[in-house]
N, C-alpha and C positions, 0 to 999 in steps of 0.2 A: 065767536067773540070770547074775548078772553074773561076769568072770572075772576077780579081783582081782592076778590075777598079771597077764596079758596081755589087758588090754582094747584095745580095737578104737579106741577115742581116751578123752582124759583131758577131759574138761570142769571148767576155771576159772572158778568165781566171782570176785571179787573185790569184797570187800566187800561183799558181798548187805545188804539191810536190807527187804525183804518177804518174810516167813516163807510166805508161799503159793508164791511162786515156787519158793524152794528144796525146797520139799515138791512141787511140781510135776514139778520137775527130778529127784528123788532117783526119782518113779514111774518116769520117762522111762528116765532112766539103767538101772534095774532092768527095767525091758523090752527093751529095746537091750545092753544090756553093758557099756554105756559106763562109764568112772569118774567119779565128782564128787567135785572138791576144792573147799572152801571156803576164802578166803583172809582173814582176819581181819583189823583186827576186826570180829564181823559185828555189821547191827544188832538181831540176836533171840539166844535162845536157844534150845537144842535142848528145851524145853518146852514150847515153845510151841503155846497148841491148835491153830492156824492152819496151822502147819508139820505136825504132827502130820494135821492131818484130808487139809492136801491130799497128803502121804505113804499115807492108808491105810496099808495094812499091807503097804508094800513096801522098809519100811525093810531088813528085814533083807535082801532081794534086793538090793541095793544096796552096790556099793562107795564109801562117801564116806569121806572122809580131810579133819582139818580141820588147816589152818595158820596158825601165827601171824601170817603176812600173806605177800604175794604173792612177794617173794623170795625167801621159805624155801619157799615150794610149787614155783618156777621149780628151785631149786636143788635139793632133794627129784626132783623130776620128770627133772634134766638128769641125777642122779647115779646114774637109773634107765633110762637110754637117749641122753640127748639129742634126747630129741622137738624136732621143729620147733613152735613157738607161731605161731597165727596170731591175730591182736588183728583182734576185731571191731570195729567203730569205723563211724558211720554218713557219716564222712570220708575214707574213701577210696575208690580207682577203681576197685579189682580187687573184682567178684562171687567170693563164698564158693565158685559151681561152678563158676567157673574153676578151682580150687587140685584138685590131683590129690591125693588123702589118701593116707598112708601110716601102717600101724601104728603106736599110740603117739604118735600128734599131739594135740598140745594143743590145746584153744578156746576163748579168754580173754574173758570178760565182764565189762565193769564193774559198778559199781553203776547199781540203775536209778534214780535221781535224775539223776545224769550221767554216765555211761556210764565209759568207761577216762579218767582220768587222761592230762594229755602225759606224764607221769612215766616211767605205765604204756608208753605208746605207744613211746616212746623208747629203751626198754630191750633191750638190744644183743641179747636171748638170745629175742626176738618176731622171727621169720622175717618177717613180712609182714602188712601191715594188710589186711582183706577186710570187704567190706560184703553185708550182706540188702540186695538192690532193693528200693525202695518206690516209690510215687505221691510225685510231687514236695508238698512242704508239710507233710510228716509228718516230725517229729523222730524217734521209734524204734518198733521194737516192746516188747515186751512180753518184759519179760527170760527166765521160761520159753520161752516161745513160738520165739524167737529161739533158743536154746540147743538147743531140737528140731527145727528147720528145721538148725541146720548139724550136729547130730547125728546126725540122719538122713540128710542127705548123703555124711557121710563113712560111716555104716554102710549104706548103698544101694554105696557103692562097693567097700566091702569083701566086696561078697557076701552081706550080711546074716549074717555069722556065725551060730551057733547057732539061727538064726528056725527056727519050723516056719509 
């Protein structure tokens, strides 16, 4: 169960607009601890059957928190720690397990049509761009997917809190 006070890292949507993935992600999060925030506006709603089926029934184990858009989640998120953000982004040089995690780190994904914004990238309060390696010739992965390779990272390094 997730621990809505002190979880083990905060994972950033940003603008999601396929309701599977965020239902993917909300499972993930509830089995790891992690938090999910969503950064608005998204492109589904929370009734969606799609979101719903790939959540199963692990919404309520789950800490999601939704924002009116990514500023207000950065600035919600700084006025609760100042987590370090790290902007994934399939343009930069530093690998994801390069970065040493620390409690309370953020992990900013864009939308999966085109990933983070420069906007997004640019913003003074993102510690550091880090990339998933892939096979040369491949634009991204698959925004779930991505979000639980560096979710699990960071909770592989934390000790797997709470896992049995």
């Amino acid at each position: 169960m997730s621990d809505a006070v002190n979880p083990f890292c905060h994972v950033l949507f940003d603008q999601p607009v396929i309701p599977g993935n965020t239902g993917n992600t909300i499972r993930q999060c509830a089995g790891t601890g992690a938090a999910l925030h969503l950064a608005g506006p998204l492109g589904f709603n929370f009734d969606d059957r799609h979101l719903k089926r790939a959540g199963l029934d692990y919404h309520d184990l789950a800490s999601v928190t939704l924002h009116e858009n990514r500023d207000a989640a950065l600035a919600e998120l700084a006025d609760k720690g100042g987590h370090r953000v790290f902007a994934f982004t399939a343009h930069a040089d530093t690998w994801f397990t390069d970065i040493t995690y620390e409690p309370g780190d953020v992990l900013l994904f864009g939308t999966e049509p085109t990933g983070l914004e420069q906007q997004a990238l640019d913003d003074p309060r993102v510690t550091q761009h880090v990339r998933i390696p892939m096979l040369p010739g491949r634009r991204s992965m698959n925004l779930a997917n991505a979000a639980a390779v560096a979710t699990y990272e960071a909770w592989r390094q934390a000790g797997f809190p709470g896992a049995v």
